[in-house]
Structures are given as structure tokens and as C-alpha cells.
C-alpha positions as CSV (number, residue, x, y, z in Angstrom):
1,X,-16.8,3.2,15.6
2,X,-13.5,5.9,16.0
3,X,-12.6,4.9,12.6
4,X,-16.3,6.2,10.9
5,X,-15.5,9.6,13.5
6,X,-12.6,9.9,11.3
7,X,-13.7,10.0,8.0
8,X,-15.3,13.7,7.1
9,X,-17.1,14.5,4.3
10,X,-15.9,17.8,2.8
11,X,-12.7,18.0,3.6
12,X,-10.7,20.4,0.6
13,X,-8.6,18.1,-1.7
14,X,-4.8,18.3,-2.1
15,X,-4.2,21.4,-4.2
16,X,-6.3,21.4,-7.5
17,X,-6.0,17.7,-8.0
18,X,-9.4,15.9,-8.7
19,X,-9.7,13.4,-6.1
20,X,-9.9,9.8,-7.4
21,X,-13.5,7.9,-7.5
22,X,-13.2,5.5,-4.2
23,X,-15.0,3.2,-3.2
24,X,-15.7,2.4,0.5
25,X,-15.5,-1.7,0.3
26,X,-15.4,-2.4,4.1
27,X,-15.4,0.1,6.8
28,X,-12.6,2.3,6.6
29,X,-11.3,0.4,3.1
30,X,-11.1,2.9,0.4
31,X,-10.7,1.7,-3.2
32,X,-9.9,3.3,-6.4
33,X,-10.7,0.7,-9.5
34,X,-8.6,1.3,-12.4
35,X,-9.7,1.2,-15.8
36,X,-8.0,-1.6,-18.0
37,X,-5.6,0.7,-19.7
38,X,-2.1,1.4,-20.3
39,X,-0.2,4.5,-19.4
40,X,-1.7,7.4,-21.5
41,X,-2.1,11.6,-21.1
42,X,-6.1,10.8,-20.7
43,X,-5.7,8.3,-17.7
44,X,-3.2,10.1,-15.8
45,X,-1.4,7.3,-14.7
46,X,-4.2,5.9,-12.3
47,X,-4.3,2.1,-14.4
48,X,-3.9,0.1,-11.2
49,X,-5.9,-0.4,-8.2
50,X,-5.0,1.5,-5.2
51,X,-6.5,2.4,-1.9
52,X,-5.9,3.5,1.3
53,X,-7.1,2.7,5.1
54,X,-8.3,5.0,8.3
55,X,-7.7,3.7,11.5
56,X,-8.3,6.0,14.5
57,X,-5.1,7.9,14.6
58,X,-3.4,7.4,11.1
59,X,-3.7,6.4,7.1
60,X,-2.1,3.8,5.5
61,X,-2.3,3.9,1.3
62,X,-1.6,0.8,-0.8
63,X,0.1,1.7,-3.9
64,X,0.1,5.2,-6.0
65,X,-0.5,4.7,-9.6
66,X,1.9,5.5,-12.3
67,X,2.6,9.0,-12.0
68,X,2.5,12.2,-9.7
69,X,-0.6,13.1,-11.0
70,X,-1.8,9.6,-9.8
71,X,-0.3,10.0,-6.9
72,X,-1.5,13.6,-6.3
73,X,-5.1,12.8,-6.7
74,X,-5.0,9.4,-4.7
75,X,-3.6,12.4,-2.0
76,X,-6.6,14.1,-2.5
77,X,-9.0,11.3,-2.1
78,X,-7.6,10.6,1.0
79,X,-8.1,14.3,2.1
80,X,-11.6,13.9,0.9
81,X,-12.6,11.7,3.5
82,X,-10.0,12.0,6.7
83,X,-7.5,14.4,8.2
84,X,-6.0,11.9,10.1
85,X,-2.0,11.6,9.1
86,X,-0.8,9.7,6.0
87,X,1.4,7.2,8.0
88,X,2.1,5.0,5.8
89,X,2.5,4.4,2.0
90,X,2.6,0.5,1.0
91,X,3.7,-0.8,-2.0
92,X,2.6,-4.3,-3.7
93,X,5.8,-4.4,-5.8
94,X,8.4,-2.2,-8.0
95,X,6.2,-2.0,-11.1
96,X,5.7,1.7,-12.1
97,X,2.1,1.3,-12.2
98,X,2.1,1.1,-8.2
99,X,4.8,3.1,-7.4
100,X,5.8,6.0,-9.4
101,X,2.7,8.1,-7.8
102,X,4.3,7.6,-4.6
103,X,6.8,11.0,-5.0
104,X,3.0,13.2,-4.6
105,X,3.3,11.8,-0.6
106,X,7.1,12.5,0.1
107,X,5.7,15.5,1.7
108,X,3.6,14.3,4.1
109,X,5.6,12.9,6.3
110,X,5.1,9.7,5.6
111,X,7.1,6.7,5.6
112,X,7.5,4.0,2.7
113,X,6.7,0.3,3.2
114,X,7.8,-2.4,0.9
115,X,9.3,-5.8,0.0
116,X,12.9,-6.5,0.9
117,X,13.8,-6.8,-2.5
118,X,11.8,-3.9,-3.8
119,X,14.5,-1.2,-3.5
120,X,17.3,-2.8,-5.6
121,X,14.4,-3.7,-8.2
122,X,13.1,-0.6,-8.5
123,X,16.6,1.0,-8.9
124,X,17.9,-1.0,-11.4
125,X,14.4,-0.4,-14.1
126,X,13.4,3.2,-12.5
127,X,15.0,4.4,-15.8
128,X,13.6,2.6,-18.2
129,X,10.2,3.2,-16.4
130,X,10.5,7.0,-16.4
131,X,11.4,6.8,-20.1
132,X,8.5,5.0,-21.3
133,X,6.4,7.3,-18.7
134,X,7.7,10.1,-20.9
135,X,6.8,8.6,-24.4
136,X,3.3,7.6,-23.5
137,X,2.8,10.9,-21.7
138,X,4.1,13.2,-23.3
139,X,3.6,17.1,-22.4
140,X,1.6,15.4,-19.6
141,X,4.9,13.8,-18.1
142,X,6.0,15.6,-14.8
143,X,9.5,15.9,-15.0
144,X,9.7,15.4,-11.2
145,X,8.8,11.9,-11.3
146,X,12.1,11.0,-11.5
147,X,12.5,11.2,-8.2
148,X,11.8,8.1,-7.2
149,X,11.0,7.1,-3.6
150,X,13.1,4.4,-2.5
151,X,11.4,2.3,1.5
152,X,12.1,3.4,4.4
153,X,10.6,0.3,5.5
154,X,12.1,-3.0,4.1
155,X,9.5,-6.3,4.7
156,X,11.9,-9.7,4.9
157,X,9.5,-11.7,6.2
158,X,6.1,-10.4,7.7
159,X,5.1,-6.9,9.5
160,X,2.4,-5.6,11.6
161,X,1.7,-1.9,10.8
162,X,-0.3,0.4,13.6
163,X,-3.3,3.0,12.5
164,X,-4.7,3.2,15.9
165,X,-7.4,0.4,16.7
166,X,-6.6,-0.9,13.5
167,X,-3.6,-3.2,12.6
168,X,-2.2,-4.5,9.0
169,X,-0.3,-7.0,8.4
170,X,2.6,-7.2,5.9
171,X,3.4,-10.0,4.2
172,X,6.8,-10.7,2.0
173,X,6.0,-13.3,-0.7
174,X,8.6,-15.3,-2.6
175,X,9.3,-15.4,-6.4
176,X,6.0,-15.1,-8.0
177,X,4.5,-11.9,-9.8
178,X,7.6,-10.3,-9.3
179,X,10.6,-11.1,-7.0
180,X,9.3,-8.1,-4.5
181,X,5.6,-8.7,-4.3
182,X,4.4,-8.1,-0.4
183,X,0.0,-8.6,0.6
184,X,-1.6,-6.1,3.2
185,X,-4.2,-7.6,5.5
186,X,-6.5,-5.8,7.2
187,X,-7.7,-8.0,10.5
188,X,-10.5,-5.0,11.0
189,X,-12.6,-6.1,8.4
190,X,-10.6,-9.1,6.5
191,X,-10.1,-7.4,3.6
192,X,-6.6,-8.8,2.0
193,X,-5.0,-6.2,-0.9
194,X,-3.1,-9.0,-2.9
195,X,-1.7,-6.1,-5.4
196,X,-0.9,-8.2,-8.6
197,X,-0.5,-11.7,-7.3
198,X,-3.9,-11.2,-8.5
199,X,-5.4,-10.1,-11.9
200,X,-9.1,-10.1,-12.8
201,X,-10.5,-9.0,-16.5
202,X,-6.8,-7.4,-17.0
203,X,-4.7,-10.0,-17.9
204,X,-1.8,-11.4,-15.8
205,X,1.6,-10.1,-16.4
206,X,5.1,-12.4,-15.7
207,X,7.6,-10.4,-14.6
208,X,8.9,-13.2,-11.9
209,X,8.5,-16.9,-12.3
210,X,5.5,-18.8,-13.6
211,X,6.4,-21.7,-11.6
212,X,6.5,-19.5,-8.4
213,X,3.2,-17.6,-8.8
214,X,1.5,-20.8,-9.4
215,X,2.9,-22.0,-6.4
216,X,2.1,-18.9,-4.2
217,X,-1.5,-19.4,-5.6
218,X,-1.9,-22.3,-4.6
219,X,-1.0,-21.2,-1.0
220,X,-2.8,-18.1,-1.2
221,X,-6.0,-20.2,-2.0
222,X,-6.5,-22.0,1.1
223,X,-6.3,-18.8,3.1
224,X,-9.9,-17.4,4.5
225,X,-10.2,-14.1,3.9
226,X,-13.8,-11.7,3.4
227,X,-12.8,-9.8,0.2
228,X,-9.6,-9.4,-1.5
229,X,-9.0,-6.2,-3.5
230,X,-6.7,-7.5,-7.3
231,X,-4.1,-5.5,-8.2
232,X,-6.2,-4.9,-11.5
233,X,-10.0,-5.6,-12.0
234,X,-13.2,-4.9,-9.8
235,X,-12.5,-3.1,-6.7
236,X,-13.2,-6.3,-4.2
237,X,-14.0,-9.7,-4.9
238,X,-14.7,-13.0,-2.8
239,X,-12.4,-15.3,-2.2
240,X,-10.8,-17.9,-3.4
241,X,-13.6,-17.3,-6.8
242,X,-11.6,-14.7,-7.6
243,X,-8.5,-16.4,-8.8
244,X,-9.9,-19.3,-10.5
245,X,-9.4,-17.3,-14.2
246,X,-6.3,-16.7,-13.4
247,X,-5.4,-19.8,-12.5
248,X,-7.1,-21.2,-15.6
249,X,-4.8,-18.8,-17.5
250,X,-1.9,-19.6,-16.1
251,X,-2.3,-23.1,-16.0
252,X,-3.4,-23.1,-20.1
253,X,0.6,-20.8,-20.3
254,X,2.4,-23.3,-18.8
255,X,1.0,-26.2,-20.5
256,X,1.6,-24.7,-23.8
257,X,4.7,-23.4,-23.5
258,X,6.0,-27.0,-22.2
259,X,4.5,-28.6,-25.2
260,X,5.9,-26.4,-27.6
261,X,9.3,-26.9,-26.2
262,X,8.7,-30.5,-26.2
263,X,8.0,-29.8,-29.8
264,X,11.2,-27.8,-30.4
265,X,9.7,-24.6,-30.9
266,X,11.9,-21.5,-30.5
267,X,10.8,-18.3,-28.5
268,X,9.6,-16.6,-30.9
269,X,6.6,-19.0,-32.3
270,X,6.4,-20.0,-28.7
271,X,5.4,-16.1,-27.9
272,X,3.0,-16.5,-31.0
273,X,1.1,-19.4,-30.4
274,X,0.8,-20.1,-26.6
275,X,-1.9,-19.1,-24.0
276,X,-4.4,-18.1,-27.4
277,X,-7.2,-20.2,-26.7
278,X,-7.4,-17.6,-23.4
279,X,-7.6,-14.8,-25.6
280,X,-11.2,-13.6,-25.2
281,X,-11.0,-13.6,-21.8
282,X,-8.8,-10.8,-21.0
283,X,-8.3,-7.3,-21.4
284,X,-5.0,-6.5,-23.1
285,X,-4.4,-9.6,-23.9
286,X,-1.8,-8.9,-27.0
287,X,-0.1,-6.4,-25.0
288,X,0.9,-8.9,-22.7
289,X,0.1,-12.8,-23.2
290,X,3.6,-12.8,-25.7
291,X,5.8,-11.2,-23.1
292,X,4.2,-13.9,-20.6
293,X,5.0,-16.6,-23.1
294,X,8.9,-15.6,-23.5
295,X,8.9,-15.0,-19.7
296,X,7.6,-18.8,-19.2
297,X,9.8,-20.2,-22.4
298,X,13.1,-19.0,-20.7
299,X,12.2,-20.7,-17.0
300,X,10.7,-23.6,-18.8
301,X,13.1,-25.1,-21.5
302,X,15.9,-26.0,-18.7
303,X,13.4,-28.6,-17.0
């Protein structure tokens, strides 16, 4: 297969960055998983999934991790297996733990892929992202990350990206995770990154509409696929198994939030009290599950 001729064992890394630990989950499918962290001096930045794909004649990468130094050894996992050119760099959505890694490709030529709605997200929170990248990394923080990378590429609808043998499809999503989240197919090998439409161990975050992601779920469900690769959690996983906890979650979210409004419950005990029975299932949960309540409260109470 011209795609296995192209990956080489050996090949020097990019600079003195330590290359990430990938995993190959289907031929020429590349995964890093992430730990279950936030943004800290020991992680680097690398707290989401990312990967990248060889066709015959180019790369694509799928997201960059939270920092240059992400970034920089995502780069030199890449080298560590092809030196085929970095074509493309994809992005699941504006959050900074996909994107702000993308500055250690802007010299490679490459060209930025993302939602149609990415760009203006992105600009309007990049500084509020770089500031909390500096207080949770402190002397580790790169000052140069604040230049963020802004597509080259916008995705309204759907786009077909070339590697050379090897086509991925784009896909722009509505209102759900966030209001810019976009999926990357693979047809090679079926392999579908969903970026964080889907969470597994980690749990989900609402940034979008609650409403809307449950929606897009429900779509995304009935979609045959032979792996998907979550934003957070194992590197692949089968599909449609993988999204049942999430669903479970976000289902138990919704109904509580609606039944404390019912109740006349502010925000506040609302943030408190709903989505705990889920508690033990998730990583992070208290860093997250009260934002996700608010996020649901303020969609909810006007229904």
C-alpha cells in the first residue's frame, strides 16, 4: 500500500521536541490519546486527542493541543513516521485545547481547515484563552502563542480534502458542542475524528446548546462508521457504543435542569445540584458538570 511506503521509521523529530506517543489505529491513522487533565507546565498542553493522516503524497493533522509545545511535538510525531508534506491542519472547533498548538505548523507550509464559524469564535475568546494559558503555565507559557492561527480554509457545509489515494471528508455541524464544531472522515479506512461532539471518561463540556448536541447525536448515531476517534478518552472506539455515556449524561443534564426550573430553582442551586447522580462516572466532573448546568439553565428556562 503507497500509504505504508510512506511512513519511515527513524525519521529525526522537529527540533528537540519529544515526539508525542501515537498510536497507529487504522492504516495510516495516527493517534495521540490525552491524558484527562487540564492545562498544566507537566502536560504541556497535549490534554486533547489529536492525530494526523498519511496519504500517498501529503499529511493531514486533526487538531494541535493547547500550546506550541503541543503543537511542536505533535510536529515531531509526524516527522517520526513520514516526510511526506504537512498539507493540511484540521480543526474540530475554537477551543484552545485543539487549536492553540496549531502556531508550531505555520511554518510548514501548510494550510488551516475549519468550521465557518470558527474564525470569528476563536477571535473573540483567543484572549481570554491565552491568559488562562499563561496562569496555568506559567514560566512554561510560550509567549509566541499569541499568535493565533486564524483558516485559510472556511467549511460551510461539507469538504473533500486530497492526501493522494486518500480522501477526507469535512463535515460542518450545526449548534451543538460548540457553534463551529466540523467531523473528518476518513473513507480509506472509516475511521470518523468526531473531535468533541464526543467525550469518553472526560466529561462532556457545553459550550453550544444542549438541545443541539443532543440533536446532532442523535443523527450522528445512525451513521456506520469502523472506529471513531473522541475528542477526549481512548484513542478509537466502536461505534455507536461509544456515545451511549454520553448520551446517558446528557440526557440525566437536561432532565434535571428542566425539573429544577420547574421547581423554581435559580442558577446557582441549579449549577449545584444537577447532573450529580453522573458524578462517578467521569473524569473532571466538578470542573465542569456546574458550567454544563448554567450553560443548560440559560437555554432551558425560556421553553
Amino acid at each position: 500500500m503507497a500509504v505504508i511506503a510512506a511512513l519511515i521509521g527513524g525519521v529525526s523529530s522537529a527540533g528537540a521536541a519529544e515526539p508525542l506517543p501515537v498510536s497507529e489505529v487504522a492504516p495510516g491513522v495516527f493517534v495521540y490519546q490525552a491524558p484527562y487533565q487540564l492545562l498544566a507546565p507537566g502536560n504541556q498542553g497535549a490534554i486533547s486527542n489529536v492525530g494526523f493522516i498519511v496519504g500517498e503524497t501529503a499529511v493531514a493533522v486533526i487538531d494541535a493541543g493547547n500550546s506550541r509545545q503541543s503543537g511542536e511535538r505533535l510536529l515531531a510525531a509526524v516527522r517520526a513516521k513520514t516526510r511526506l508534506p504537512i498539507r493540511y491542519v484540521v480543526n474540530t472547533h475554537m477551543h484552545p485545547d485543539h487549536t492553540l498548538g496549531d502556531i508550531a505548523f505555520k511554518a510548514q507550509g501548510t494550510q488551516f481547515v475549519a468550521h465557518a464559524r470558527f474564525r470569528e469564535a476563536l477571535q473573540a475568546r483567543a484572549p481570554s484563552y491565552i491568559e488562562a494559558a499563561k496562569r496555568q503555565m506559567g514560566d512554561a507559557f510560550d509567549e509566541s502563542i499569541g499568535d493565533i492561527v486564524l483558516p485559510d480554509i472556511d467549511v460551510k457545509d461539507r469538504t473533500t480534502l486530497d492526501l493522494g489515494g486518500r480522501s477526507i471528508e469535512l463535515e460542518a455541524e450545526p449548534k451543538a458542542h460548540t457553534d463551529n464544531d466540523l467531523t473528518i472522515f476518513d473513507k480509506n479506512t472509516g475511521t470518523w475524528f468526531t473531535g468533541d461532539l464526543l467525550f469518553m471518561g472526560h466529561v462532556p463540556a457545553i459550550d453550544g446548546s444542549i438541545e443541539g448536541w443532543l440533536a446532532v447525536m442523535k443523527r450522528m448515531a445512525s451513521r456506520g462508521v469502523a472506529r471513531v476517534v473522541p475528542g477526549h478518552g481512548p484513542a478509537s472506539a466502536s461505534w455507536p457504543d461509544a456515545l451511549a455515556p454520553q448520551q446517558r449524561y446528557l440526557d440525566r443534564l437536561r432532565t434535571d435542569v428542566k425539573a429544577l426550573i420547574d421547581q423554581g430553582a435559580d442558577m446557582r442551586e441549579a449549577s449545584e445540584k444537577a447532573g450529580i447522580s453522573e458524578r462517578d462516572g467521569w473524569a473532571l466532573f466538578d470542573d465542569f458538570n456546574g458550567r454544563n448546568a448554567i450553560e443548560a439553565y440559560k437555554e432551558l428556562e425560556w421553553q
